[in-house]
C-alpha atoms as one frame of an Amber mdcrd trajectory, in Angstrom:
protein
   0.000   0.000   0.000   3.103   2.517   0.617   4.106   3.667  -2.761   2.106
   6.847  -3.933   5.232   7.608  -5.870   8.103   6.270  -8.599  10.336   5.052
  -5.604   7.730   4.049  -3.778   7.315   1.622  -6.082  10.870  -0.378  -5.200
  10.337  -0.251  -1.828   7.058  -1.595  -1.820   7.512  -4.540  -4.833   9.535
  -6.831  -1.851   5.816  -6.941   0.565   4.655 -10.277   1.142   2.601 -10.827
   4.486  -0.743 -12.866   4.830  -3.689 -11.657   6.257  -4.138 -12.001   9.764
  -7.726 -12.461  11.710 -10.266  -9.321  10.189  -6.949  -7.131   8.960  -5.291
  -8.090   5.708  -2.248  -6.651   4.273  -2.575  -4.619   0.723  -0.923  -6.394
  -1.890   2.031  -5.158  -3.070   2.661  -4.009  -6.612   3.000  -6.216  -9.554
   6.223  -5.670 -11.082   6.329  -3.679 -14.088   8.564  -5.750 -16.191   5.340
  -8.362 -15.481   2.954  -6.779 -17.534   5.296  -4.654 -19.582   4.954  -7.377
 -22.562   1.262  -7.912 -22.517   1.298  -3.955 -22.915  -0.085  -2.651 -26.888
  -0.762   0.850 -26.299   0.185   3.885 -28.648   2.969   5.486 -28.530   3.816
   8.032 -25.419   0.519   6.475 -23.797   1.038   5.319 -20.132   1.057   2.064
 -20.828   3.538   2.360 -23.481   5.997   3.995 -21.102   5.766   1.393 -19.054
   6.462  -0.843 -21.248   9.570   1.084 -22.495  10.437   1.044 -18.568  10.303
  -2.782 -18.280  13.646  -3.000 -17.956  14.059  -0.507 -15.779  12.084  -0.370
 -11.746  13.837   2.688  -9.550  12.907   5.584  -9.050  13.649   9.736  -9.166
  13.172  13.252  -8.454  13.876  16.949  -9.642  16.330  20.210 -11.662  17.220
  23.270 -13.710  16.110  25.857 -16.639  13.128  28.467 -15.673   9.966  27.420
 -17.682   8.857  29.913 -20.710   5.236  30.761 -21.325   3.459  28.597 -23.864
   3.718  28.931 -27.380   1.821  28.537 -29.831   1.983  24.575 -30.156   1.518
  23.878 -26.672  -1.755  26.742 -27.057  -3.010  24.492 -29.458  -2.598  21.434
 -27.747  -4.079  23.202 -24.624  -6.979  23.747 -27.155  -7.338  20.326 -28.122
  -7.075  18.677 -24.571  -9.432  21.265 -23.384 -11.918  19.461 -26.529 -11.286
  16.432 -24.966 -11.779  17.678 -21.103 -15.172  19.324 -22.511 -16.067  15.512
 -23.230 -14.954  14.090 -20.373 -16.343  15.752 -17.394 -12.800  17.451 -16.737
 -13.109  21.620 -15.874 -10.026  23.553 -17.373 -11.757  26.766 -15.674 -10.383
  26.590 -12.534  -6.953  26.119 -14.019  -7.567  28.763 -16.643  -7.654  31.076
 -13.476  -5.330  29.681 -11.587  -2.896  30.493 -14.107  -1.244  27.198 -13.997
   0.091  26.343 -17.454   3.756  24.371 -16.189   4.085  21.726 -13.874   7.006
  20.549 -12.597   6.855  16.480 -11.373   9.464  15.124  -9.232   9.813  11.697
  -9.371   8.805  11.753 -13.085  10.316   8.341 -14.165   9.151   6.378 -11.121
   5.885   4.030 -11.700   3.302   6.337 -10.947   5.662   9.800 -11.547   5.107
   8.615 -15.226   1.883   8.456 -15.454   1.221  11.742 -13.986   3.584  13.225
 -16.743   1.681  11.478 -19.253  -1.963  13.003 -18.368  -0.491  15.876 -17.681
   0.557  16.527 -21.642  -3.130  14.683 -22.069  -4.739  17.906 -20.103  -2.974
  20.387 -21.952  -0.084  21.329 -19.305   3.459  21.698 -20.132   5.694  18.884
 -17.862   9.183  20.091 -16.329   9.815  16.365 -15.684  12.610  16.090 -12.603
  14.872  13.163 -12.841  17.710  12.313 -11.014  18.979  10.376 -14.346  17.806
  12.421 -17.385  18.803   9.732 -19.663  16.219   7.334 -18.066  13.871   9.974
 -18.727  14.278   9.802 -22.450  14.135   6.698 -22.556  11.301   6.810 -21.306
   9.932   9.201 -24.359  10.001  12.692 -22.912  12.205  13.957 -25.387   9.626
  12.907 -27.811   7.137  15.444 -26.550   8.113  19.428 -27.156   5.788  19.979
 -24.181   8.051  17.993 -21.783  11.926  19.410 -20.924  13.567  17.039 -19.102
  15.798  17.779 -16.018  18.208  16.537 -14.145  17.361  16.983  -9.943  17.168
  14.982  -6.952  15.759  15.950  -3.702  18.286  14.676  -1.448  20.871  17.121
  -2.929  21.055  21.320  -3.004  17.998  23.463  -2.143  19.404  25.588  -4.904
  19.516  23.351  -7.095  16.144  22.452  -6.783  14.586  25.772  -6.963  16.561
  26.003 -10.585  14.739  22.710 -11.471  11.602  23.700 -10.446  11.931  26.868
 -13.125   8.781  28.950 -13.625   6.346  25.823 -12.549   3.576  27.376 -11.125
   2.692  23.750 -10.368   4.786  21.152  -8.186   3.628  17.363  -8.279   6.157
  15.069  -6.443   5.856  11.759  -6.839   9.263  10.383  -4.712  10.488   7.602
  -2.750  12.663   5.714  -0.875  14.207   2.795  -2.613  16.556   1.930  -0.022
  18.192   2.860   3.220  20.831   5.816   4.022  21.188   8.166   1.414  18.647
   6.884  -0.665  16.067   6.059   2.307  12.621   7.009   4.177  14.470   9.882
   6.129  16.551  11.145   3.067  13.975  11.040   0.441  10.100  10.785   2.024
  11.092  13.372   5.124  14.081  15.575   4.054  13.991  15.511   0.356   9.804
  16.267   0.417  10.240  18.758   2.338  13.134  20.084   0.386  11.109  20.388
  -2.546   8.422  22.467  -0.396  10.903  25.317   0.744  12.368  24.961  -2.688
   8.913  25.590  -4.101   8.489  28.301  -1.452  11.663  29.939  -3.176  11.113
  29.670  -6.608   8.421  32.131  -6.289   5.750  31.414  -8.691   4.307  28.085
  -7.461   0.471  28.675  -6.295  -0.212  24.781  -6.005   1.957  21.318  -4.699
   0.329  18.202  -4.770   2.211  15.365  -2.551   1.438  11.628  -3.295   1.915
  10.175   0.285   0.649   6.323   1.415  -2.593   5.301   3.622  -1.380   4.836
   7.415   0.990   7.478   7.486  -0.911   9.353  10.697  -1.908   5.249  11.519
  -0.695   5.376  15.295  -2.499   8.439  15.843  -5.847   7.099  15.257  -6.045
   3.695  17.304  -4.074   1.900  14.515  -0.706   0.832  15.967  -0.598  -2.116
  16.128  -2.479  -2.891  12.195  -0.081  -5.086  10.832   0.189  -3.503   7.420
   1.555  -0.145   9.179   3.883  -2.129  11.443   5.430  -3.738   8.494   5.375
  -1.063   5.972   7.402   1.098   9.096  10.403  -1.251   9.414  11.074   0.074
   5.988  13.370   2.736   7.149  10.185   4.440   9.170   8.742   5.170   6.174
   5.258   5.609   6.492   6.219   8.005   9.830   8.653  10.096   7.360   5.579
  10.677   5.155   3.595  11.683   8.072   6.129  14.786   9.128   6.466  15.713
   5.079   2.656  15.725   4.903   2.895  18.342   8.348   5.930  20.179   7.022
   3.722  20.992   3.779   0.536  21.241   5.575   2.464  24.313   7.389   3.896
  25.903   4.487   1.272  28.050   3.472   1.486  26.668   0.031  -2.319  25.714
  -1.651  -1.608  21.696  -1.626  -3.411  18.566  -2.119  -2.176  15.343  -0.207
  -3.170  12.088  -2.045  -2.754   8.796   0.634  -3.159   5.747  -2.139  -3.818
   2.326  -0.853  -1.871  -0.946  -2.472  -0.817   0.552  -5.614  -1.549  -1.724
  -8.806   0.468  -1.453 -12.490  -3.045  -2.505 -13.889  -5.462  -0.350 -15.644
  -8.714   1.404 -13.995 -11.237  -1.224 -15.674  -9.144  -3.953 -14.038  -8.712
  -2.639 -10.932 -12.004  -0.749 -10.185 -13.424   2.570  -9.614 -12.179   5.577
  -7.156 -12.983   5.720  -3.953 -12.055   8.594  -2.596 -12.271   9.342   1.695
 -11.198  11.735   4.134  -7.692  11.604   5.928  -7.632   8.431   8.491 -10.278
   6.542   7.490  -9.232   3.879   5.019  -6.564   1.614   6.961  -6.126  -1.657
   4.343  -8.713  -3.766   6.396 -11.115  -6.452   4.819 -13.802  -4.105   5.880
 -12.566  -1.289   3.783 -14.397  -0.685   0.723 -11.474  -1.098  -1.286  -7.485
  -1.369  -0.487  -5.856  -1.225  -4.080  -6.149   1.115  -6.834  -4.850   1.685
 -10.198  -1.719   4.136 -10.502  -3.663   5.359 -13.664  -6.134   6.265 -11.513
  -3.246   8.055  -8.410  -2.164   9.891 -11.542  -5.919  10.875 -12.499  -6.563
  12.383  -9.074  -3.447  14.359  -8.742  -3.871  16.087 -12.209  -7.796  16.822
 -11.469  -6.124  18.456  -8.123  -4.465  20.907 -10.205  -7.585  21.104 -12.675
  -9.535  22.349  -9.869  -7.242  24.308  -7.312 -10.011  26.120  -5.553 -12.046
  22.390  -4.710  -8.725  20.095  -4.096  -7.323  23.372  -1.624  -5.621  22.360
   1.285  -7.323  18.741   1.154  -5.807  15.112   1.916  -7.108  12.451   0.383
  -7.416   8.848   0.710  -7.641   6.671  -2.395  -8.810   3.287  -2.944 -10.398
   1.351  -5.869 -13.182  -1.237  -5.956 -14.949  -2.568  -8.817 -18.347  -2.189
  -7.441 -18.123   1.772  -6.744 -19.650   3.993  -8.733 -17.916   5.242 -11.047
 -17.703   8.937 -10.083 -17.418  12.213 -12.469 -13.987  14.094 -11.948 -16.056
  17.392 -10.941 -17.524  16.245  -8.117 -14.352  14.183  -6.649 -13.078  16.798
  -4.079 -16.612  18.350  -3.435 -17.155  15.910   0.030 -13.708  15.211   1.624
């Protein structure tokens, strides 16, 4: 269930514990190089990313050049997506007055960072995708897209350069975390970095919105669930889940408009195959059997944090906890912040 971001993903793809009495842990992802070959999708969709990923399963972050304002190709792709949104239930209003045109995504090559680049483009934004290896980026095929500059950034390292990397964003997405211990672990990345990228954002001056992809259970011991097994062994990764917890308070206390998306088990698989969103207010979805759902799709992770920046005024200051389940309803985008 821990892995609302790209290195989330790592950490979380080594979970195996059974269910015990009425509490059952969330499954773990499914690897991506699993389903990269059963994968035909066009290309630059998710799904073909993925599959261009296969070979490839860490994860990354932020860095440098200051955005420019759209021209005239990325006007008329704005024009075109906002077709599309018309279609679709999506509201490019809000955004329109936002004045959010350039988001910048750390964590853009990770499992889910990827698919939040991807519907980003799809919505009409342009993507300063952060990546602490820029060539694993265009691999990925960023370079591809005119509306996507790739660059190098990772939060463990320099406020400075972070601030660079973030460029004239008025948007910040991050999608991090830990794949290991030390220097590349809970404290480093989910604690430090996250809230490295918030005073970086803080800096840079022109960033009106931040949307964090956390984990269910991060506040877990605070509300009577301690001792739930899937917290206690999701923690003795490094303390992960508690890292998460002070990031979410760090950005909580920045002043900053943010949304705060806590995803249960996160799946590789596509919305039909997973199910529907579920979305719930902060500590109420804990992985049990009683839950109305404990995975969800990372299609669907991505889908909620670009409808956060779609809608700035209804996702402000919110946290969010997602699940799927094939028997919800399936919900229309406008109305998916209006009760939490």
């Amino acid at each position: 269930m821990l892995r609302g971001s790209g290195q989330q993903a790592r950490l979380g793809s080594s979970q195996r514990c059974a269910a015990r009495s009425n509490v059952t842990c969330i499954r773990p992802f499914t690897s991506l190089k699993a389903h990269a070959h059963h994968v035909k999708a066009e290309p630059n969709s998710a799904a073909s990313l993925e599959a261009k990923a296969s070979a490839v399963d860490s994860v990354d972050a932020p860095a440098s050049h200051a955005g420019a304002r759209p021209g005239r190709r990325e006007l008329l792709l704005f024009g075109l997506a906002s077709l599309a949104a018309s279609s679709s239930g999506l509201d490019l209003t809000a955004w329109a007055a936002e004045g959010i045109t350039t988001v910048f995504v750390a964590g853009s090559t990770g499992n889910t960072g990827r698919r939040v680049v991807q519907q980003l483009r799809q919505a009409g934004f342009k993507v300063r995708a952060g990546a602490r290896s820029p060539a694993k980026a265009l691999s990925l095929g960023f370079g591809a897209d005119a509306g996507i500059e790739v660059v190098e950034a990772d939060v463990t390292k320099g406020l400075d350069e972070l601030v660079a990397a973030i460029g004239g964003a008025q948007a910040v997405v991050c999608a991090t975390g830990a794949v290991g211990f030390g220097s590349n672990g809970a404290g480093a990345v989910d604690e430090k970095g996250t809230i490295k990228l918030v005073d970086a954002a803080t800096r840079a001056g022109g960033v009106t919105k931040f949307v964090l992809v956390s984990s269910l259970l991060t506040n877990a011991s605070a509300v009577g669930q301690a001792n739930n097994p899937n917290y206690r062994f999701l923690n003795l990764f490094g303390g992960v889940l508690d890292a998460k917890l002070r990031a979410e308070k760090y950005l909580r206390a920045s002043g900053i408009n943010y949304t705060i998306i806590r995803p249960g088990g996160l799946s590789n698989e596509p919305e039909a195959a997973v199910g529907n969103l579920i979305l719930a207010r902060e500590d109420s979805l804990f992985g049990l059997e009683s839950d109305p759902g404990r995975e969800i799709s990372r299609d669907t992770v991505a889908a909620v944090a670009v409808q956060a920046l779609l809608q700035p005024a209804a996702s402000k200051d919110k946290l969010v906890e997602v699940v799927a389940s094939p028997s919800a309803p399936r919900l229309s985008p406008d109305t998916w912040f209006a009760n939490v």
